[in-house]
C-alpha positions as CSV (number, residue, x, y, z in Angstrom):
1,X,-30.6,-7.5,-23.6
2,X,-32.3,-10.4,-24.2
3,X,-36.4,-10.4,-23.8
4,X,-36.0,-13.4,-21.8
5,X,-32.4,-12.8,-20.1
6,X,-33.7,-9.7,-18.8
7,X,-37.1,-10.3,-17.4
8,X,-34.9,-13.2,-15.5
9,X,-32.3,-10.4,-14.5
10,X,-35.8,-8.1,-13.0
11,X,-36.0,-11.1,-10.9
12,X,-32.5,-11.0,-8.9
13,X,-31.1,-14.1,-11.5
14,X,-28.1,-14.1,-14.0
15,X,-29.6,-16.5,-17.0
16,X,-26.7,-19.7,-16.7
17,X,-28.9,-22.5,-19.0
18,X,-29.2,-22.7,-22.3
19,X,-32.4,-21.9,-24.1
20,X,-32.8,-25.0,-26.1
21,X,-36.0,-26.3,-25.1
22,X,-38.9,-25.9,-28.0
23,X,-42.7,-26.3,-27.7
24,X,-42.7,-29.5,-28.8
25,X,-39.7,-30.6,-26.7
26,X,-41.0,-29.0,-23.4
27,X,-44.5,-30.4,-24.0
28,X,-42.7,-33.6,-24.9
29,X,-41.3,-33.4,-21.5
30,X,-44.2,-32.6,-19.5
31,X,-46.2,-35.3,-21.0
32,X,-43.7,-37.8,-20.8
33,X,-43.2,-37.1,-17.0
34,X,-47.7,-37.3,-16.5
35,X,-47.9,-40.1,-18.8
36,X,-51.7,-40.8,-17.2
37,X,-52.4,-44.2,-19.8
38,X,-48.9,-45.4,-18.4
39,X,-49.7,-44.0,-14.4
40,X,-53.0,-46.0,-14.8
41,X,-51.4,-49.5,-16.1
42,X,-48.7,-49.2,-13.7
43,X,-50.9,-49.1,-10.4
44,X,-53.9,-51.3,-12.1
45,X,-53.8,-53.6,-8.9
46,X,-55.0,-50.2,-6.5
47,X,-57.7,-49.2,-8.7
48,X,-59.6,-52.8,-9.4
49,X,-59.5,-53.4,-5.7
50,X,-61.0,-50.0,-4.8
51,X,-63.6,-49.9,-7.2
52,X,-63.1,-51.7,-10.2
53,X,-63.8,-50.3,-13.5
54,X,-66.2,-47.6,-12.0
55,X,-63.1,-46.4,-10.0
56,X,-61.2,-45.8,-13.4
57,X,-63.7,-45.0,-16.0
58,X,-65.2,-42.0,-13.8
59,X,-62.2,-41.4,-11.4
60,X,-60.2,-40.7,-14.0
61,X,-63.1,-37.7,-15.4
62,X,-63.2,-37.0,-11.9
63,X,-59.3,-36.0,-11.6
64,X,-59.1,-34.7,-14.9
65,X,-61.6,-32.4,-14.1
66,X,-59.9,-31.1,-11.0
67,X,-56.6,-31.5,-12.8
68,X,-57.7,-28.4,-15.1
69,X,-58.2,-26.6,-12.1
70,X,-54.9,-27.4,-10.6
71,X,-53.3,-27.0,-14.4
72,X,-54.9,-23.3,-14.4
73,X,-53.3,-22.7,-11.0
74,X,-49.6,-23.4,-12.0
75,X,-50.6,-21.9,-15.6
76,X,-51.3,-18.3,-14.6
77,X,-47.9,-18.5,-12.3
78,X,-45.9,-19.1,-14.2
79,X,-47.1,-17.0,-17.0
80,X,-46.7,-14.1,-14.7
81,X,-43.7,-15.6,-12.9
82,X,-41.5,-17.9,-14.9
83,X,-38.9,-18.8,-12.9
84,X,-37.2,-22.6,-13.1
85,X,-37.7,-22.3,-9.1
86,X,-41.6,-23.1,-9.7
87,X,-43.7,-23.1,-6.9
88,X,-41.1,-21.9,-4.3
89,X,-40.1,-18.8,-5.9
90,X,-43.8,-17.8,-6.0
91,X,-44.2,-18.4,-2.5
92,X,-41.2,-16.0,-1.7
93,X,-42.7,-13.6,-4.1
94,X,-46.1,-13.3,-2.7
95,X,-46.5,-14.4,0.7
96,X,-46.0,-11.5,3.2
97,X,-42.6,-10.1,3.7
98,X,-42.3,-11.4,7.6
99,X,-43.4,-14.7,6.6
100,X,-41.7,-15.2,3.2
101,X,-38.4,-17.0,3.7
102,X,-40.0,-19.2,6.0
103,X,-42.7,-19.8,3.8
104,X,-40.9,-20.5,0.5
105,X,-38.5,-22.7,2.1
106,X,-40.9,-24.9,3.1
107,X,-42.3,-24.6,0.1
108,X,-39.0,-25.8,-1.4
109,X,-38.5,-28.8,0.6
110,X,-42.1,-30.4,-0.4
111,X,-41.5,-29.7,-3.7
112,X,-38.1,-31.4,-3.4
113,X,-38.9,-34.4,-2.0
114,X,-41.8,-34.6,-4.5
115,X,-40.1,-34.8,-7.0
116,X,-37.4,-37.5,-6.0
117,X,-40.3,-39.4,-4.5
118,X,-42.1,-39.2,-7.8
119,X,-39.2,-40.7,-9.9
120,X,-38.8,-43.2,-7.0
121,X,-42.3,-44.5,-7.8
122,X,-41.7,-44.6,-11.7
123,X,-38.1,-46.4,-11.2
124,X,-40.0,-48.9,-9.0
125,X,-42.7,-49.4,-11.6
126,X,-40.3,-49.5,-14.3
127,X,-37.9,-52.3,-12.6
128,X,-40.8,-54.3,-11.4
129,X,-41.8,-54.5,-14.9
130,X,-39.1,-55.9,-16.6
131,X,-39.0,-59.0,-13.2
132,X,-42.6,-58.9,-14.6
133,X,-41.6,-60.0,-18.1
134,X,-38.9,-62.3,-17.0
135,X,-41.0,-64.2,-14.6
136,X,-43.7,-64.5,-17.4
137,X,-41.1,-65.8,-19.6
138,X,-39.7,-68.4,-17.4
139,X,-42.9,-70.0,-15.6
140,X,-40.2,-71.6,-12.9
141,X,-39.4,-68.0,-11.5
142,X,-40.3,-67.0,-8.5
143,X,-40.0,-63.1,-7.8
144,X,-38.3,-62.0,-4.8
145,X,-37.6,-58.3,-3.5
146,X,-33.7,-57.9,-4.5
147,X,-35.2,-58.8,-8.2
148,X,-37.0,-55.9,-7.8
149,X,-34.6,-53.8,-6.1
150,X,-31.8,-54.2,-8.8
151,X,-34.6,-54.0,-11.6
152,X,-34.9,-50.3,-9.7
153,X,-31.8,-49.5,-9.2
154,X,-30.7,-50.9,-12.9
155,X,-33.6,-48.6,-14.5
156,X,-32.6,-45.2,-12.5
157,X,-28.8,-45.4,-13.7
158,X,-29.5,-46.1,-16.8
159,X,-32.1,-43.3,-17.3
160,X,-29.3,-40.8,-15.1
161,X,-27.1,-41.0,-17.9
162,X,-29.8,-39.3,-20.2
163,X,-29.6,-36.4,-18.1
164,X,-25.9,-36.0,-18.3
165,X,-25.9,-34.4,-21.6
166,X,-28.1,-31.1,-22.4
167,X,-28.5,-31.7,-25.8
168,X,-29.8,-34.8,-25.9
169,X,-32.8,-33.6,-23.8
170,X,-34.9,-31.7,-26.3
171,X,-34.7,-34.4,-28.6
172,X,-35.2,-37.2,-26.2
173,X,-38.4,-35.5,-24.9
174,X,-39.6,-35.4,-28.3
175,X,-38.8,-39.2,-28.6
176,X,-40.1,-40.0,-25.3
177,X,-43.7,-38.3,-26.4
178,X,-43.9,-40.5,-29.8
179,X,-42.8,-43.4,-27.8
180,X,-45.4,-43.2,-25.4
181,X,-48.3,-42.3,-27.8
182,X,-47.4,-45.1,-30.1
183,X,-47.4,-47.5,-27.8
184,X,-50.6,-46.2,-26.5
185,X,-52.3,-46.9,-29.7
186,X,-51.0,-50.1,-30.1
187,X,-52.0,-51.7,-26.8
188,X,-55.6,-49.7,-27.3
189,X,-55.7,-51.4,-30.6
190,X,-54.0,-54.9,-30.5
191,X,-55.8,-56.2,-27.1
192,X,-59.2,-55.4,-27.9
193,X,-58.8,-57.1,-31.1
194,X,-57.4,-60.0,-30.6
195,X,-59.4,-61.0,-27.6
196,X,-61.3,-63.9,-27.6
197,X,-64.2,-62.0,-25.5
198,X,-65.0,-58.7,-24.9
199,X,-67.0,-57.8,-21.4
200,X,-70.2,-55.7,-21.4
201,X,-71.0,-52.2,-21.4
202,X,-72.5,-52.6,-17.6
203,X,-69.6,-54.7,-16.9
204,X,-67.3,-51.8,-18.0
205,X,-69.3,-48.8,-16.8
206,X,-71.6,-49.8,-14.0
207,X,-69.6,-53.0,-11.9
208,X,-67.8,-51.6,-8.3
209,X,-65.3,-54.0,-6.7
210,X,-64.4,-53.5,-3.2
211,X,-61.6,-56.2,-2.0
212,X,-60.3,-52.9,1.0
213,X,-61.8,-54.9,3.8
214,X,-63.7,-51.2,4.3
215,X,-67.2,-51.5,5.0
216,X,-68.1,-48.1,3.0
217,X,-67.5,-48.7,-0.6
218,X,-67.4,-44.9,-0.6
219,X,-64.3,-44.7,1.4
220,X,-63.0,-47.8,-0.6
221,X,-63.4,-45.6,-3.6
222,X,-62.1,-42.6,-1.6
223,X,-58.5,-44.6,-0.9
224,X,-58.4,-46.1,-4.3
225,X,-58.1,-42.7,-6.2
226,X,-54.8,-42.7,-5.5
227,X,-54.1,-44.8,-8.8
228,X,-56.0,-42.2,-11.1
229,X,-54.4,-39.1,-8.9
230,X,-50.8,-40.7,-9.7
231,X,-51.8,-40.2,-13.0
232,X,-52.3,-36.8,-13.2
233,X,-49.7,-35.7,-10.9
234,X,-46.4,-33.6,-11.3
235,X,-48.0,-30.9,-13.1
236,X,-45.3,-28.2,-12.1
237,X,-42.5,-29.8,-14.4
238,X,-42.4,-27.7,-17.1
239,X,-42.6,-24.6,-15.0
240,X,-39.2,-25.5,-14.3
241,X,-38.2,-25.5,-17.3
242,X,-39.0,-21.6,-17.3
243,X,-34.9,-20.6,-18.1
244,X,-34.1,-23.4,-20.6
245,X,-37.1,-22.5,-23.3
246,X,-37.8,-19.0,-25.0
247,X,-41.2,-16.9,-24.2
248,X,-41.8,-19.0,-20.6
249,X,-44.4,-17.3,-20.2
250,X,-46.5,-18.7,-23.2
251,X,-45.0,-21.8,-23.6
252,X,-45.1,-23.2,-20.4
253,X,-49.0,-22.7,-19.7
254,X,-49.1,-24.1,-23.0
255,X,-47.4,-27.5,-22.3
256,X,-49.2,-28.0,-18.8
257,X,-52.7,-27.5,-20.4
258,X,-52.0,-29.4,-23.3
259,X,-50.3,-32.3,-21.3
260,X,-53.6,-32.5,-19.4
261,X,-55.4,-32.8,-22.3
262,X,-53.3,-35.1,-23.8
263,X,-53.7,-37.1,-20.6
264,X,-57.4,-37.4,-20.0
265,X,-58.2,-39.0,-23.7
266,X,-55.1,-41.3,-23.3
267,X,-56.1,-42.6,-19.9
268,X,-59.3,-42.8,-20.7
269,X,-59.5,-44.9,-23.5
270,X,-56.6,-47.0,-22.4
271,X,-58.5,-48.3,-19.0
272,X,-62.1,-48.5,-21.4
273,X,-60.1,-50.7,-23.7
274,X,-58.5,-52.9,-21.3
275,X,-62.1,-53.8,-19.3
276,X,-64.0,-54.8,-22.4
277,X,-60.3,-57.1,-22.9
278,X,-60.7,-58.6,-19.5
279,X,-60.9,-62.3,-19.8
280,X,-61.3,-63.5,-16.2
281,X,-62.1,-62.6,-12.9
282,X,-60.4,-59.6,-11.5
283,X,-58.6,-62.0,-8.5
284,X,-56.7,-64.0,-11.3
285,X,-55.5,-60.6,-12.6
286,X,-54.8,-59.0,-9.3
287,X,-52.6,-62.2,-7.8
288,X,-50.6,-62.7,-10.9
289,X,-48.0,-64.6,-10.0
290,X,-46.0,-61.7,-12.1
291,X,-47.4,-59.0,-9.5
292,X,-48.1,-57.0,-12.7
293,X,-51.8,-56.9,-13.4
294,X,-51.9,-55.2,-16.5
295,X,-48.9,-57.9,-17.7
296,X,-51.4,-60.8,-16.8
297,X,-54.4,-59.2,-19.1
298,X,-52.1,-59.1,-21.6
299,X,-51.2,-62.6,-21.7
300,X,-54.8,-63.6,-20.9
301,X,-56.4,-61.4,-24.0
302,X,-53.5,-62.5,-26.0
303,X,-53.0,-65.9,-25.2
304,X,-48.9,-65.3,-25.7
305,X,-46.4,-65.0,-23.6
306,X,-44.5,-63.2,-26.2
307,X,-46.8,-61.3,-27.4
308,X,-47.7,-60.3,-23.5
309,X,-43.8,-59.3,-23.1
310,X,-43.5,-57.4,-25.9
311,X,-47.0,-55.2,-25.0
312,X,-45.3,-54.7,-21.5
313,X,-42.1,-53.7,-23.1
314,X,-43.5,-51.3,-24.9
315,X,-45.1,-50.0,-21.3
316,X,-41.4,-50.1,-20.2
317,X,-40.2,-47.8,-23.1
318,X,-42.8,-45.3,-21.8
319,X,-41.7,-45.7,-18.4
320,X,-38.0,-44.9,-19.2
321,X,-39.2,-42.3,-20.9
322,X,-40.8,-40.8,-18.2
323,X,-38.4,-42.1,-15.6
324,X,-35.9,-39.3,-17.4
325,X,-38.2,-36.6,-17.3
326,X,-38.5,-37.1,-13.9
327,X,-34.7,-36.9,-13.6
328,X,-34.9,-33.6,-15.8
329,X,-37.8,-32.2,-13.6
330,X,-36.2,-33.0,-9.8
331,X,-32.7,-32.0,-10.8
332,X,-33.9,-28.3,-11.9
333,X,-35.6,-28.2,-8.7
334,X,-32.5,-29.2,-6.7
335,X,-30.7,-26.8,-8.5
336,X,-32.7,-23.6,-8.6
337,X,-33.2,-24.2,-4.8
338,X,-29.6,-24.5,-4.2
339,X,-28.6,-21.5,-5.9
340,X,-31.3,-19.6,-3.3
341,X,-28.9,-21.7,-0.7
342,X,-32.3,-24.0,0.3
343,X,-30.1,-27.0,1.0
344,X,-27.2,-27.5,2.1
345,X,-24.0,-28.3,0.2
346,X,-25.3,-25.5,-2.2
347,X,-22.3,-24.3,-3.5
348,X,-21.9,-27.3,-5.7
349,X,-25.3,-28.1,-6.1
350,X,-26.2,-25.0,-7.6
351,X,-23.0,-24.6,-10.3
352,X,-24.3,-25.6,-14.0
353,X,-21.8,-27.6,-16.4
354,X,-21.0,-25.2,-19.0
355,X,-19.8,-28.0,-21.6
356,X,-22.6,-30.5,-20.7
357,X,-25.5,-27.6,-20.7
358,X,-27.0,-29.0,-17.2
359,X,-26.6,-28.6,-13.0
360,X,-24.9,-32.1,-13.2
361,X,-24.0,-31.8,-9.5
362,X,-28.2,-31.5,-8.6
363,X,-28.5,-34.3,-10.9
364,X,-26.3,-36.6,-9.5
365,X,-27.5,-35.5,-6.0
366,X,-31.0,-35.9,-6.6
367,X,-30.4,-39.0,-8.7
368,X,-28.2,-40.7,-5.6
369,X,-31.5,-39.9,-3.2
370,X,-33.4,-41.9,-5.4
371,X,-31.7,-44.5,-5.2
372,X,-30.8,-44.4,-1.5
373,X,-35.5,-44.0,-1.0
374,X,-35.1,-47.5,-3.3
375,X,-33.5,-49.4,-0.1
376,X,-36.3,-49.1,1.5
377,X,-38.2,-51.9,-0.8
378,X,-35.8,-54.3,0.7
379,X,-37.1,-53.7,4.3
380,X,-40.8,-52.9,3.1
381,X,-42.4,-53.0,-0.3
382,X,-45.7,-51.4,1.3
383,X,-43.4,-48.6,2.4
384,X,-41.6,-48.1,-0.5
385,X,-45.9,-48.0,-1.6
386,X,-46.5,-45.2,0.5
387,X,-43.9,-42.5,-1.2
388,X,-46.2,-42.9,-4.3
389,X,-49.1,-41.1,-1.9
390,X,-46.1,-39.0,-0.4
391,X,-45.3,-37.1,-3.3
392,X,-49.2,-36.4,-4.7
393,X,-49.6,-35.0,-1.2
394,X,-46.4,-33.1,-0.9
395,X,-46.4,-31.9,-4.7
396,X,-50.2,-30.6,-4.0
397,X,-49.3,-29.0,-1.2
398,X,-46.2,-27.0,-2.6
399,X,-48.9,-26.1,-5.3
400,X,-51.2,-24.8,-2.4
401,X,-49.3,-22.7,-0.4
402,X,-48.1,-19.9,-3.2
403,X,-52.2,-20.0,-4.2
404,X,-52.9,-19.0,-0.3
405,X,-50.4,-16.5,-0.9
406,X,-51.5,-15.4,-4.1
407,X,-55.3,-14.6,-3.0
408,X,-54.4,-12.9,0.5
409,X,-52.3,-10.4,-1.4
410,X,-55.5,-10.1,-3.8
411,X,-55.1,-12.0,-7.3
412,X,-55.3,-8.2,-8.8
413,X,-52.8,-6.9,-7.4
414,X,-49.7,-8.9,-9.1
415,X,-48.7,-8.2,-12.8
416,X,-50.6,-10.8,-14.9
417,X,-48.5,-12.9,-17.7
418,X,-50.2,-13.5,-20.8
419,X,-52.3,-16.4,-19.4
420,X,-54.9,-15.2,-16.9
421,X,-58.0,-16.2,-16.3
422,X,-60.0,-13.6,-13.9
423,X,-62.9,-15.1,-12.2
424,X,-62.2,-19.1,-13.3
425,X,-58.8,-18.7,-12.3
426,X,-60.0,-17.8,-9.2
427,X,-62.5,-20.6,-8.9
428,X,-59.6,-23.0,-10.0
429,X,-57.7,-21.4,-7.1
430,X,-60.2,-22.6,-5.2
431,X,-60.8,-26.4,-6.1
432,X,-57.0,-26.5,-5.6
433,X,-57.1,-25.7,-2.3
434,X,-60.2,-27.6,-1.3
435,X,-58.3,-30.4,-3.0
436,X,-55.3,-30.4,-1.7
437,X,-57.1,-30.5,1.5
438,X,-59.1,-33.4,0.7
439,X,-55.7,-35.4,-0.4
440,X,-54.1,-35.3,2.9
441,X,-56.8,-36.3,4.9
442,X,-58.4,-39.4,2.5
443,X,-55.1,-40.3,1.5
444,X,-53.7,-41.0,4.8
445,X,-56.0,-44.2,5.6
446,X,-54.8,-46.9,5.0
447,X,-55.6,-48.9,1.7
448,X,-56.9,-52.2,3.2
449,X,-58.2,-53.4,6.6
450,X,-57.7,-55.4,8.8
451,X,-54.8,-52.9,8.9
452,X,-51.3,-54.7,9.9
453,X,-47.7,-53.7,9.2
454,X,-47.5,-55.4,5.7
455,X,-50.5,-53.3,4.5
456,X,-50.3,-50.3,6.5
457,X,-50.3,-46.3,5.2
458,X,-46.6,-45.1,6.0
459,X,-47.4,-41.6,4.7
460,X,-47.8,-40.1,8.3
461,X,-44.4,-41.6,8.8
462,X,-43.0,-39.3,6.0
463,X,-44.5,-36.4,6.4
464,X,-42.7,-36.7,10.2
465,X,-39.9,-37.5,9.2
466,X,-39.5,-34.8,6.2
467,X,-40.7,-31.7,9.1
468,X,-37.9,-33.0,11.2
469,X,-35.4,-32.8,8.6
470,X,-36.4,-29.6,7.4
471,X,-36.7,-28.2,11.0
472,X,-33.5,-29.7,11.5
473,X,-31.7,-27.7,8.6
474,X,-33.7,-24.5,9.2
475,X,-32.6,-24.6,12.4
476,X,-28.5,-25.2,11.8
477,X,-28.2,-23.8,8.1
478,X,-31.7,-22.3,6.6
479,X,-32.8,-19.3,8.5
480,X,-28.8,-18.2,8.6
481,X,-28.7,-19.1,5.0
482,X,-31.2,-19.1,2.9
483,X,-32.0,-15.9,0.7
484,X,-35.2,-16.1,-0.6
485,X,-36.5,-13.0,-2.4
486,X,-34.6,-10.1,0.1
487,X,-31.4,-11.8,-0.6
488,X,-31.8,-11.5,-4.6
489,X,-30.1,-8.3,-6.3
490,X,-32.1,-6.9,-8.9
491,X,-29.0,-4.8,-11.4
492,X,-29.9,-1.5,-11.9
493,X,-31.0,-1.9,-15.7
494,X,-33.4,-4.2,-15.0
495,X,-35.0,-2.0,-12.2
């Protein structure tokens, strides 16, 4: 037997995707999906009010730094575990037998609604750019919410159709990579050298905004890592990816470290270069008339509306690209959870198209969500806002709870993969946790103050409404139901 096939058979699975992934491909698509240079133009406006240029140019080090940590974490899992389930199979692995059904389906749900969260944030960003570019274009426009909404809706069909066809993903996750990394280099190039001005060093490195409304500028800096922790999130999606590439447990620690490090010197860079490009004052940028603040630099450091447009379009390419990853990523979650019976209507969700190569049934599911969370805009852009810190939070903490797991059970006594780090892995462990932790509190306040219901935190809202659905469904269907790691049948080869 296969190497790979069987080490999936020892874990109560029959292998059903094909193995076509790559290095490059898979770190192609964990990149694609982080993007951090593209994470930090897209939610510009959060960051400059919540700190300015110190918020990015250290916050960004800052959540790097505890982004290794959190890399490490999901690196020596799924070296030792690679599974497409991710962080919900560990759970059901290593918390305590009583507990782990329980446990990992909870587990399964965060991650879950992380994920479709996540690619509702990207399609949001994605379709708000291209009103962006049209309203620059076309001075006379005036943006309303159903622009936006169809921009949405119009970005996450197109990019579903992507994910129809398995063979096409390898190859578009390589594209995806060049695309973003080009364009990277020519924004970092072309605006710093054609602007008229360039700022200071202190300006860049040393000047703190604070437009919250909080007294603190700590807490104002606090709220306003949001923007740089967007950035770095979604770390877990290549570990899904565990049954579709050869040797998971090398590759995939390989593509989450290297997508971080990919990350930090892009991000970096990117917000350096666009503060010593800043022409104006940061209220001119921030109340664009566009309601894209990196699209307003642009045309002020260019002094083109063209050449603005085709900078963003560029950030657009990078966004599709990373809108289909995000497809790619929440549709293997969907599915390895429905073939454990997490959700309901698993008997469809969990079957794979054998022609196409892919669970098309998860991906359609998964892709409808998203565009049922996009509704929301109409009623409540700053609600629509709040899913952005909704998924950091909820991707975190399915991240967490298989950690907890994994150091009551005692980090020595579970077979290591070929990544393991000892001591710093426990220290990582750690930081995770304490993280994690520090996310749900300081995330929760609200961004600005006065606080009213046009600027207001929803996130408490979902996290209540996502533990009464789940309670719902584990009371009706999930405790009957689902299987978690008792239910799996390990063939007798494999044993």
């Amino acid at each position: 037997m296969d190497p790979d096939a069987a080490n999936l058979a020892s874990m109560g699975y029959t292998p059903t995707l094909r193995r076509h992934f790559s290095l490059p491909s898979i770190l192609g698509l964990s990149f694609s999906l982080t993007n951090s240079w593209y994470g930090i133009s897209a939610a510009l406006a959060t960051g400059i009010n919540s700190g300015g240029p110190v918020l990015l140019t250290y916050g960004i080090v800052l959540v790097a730094l505890v982004s290794v940590c959190v890399g490490v974490s999901l690196a020596e899992l799924a070296s030792a575990m690679p599974n497409a389930g991710g962080q919900y199979f560990w759970a059901s692995e290593l918390a305590p037998r009583r507990w782990a059904r329980g446990v990992s389906y909870a587990v399964g749900w965060c991650a879950c609604a992380g994920a479709v969260f996540t690619s509702a944030s990207v399609a949001l960003a994605s379709g708000s750019a291209l009103v962006g570019c049209w309203a620059l274009g076309r001075v006379e426009f005036l943006i309303r919410p159903w622009h936006v909404f169809l921009g949405y809706q119009v970005v996450n069909f197109a990019c579903f159709w992507i994910n129809c066809w398995g063979r096409l993903l390898p190859r578009a996750a390589q594209v995806s990579l060049a695309i973003s990394l080009l364009s990277f280099l020519v924004i970092l190039i072309t605006v710093p050298s054609v602007a008229p001005r360039h700022q200071s060093a202190k300006f860049v490195f040393a000047t703190f905004i604070n437009n919250t409304g909080w007294r603190s500028d700590g807490l104002a800096y606090i709220v306003g890592l949001v923007n740089t922790n967007w950035a770095f999130a979604c770390l877990d999606a290549a570990t899904h990816l565990a049954e579709e590439v050869h040797a998971p447990e090398r590759m995939v620690p390989i593509a989450i470290l290297s997508s971080l490090g990919i990350g930090f010197i892009t991000s970096w860079f990117f917000s350096i270069g666009m503060f010593f490009s800043i022409q104006d004052d940061f209220n001119s940028i921030v109340n664009t008339p566009t309601g894209l603040p990196i699209l307003e630099l642009f045309y002020r450091a260019l002094g083109s509306r063209a050449g603005a447009i085709c900078l963003e379009m560029l950030v657009v390419l990078t966004g599709l690209g990373c809108l289909v990853a995000c497809h790619t990523w929440q549709s293997r979650l969907v599915w390895s959870f429905a073939r454990d019976r997490g959700v309901p209507g698993h008997r469809w969700l969990s079957s794979v198209d054998e022609r196409a190569g892919v669970p098309v049934w998860a991906h359609v599911a998964s892709c409808t969500l998203v565009a049922v969370v996009g509704c929301v805009y109409l009623g409540s852009s700053t609600a629509l806002n709040s899913l952005v810190t909704a998924c950091i939070v909820l991707l975190y903490t399915s991240y967490s709870i298989p950690v907890i797991c994994l150091l009551l059970r005692g980090r020595a006594n579970i077979s290591h993969g070929p990544f393991w780090l000892g001591r710093v892995g426990f220290v990582c462990n750690c930081v995770l946790l304490a993280w994690t932790l520090f996310t749900i509190v300081m995330y929760s306040f609200p961004f600005k103050r006065p606080v009213h219901p046009g600027n207001m935190n929803y996130v408490a809202a979902v996290y209540v409404g996502l533990i009464a659905v789940v309670a719902v469904d584990w009371v009706l269907r999930g405790k009957s139901e689902y299987r978690g790691c008792e239910g799996r049948k390990v063939p007798e080869q494999v044993r």
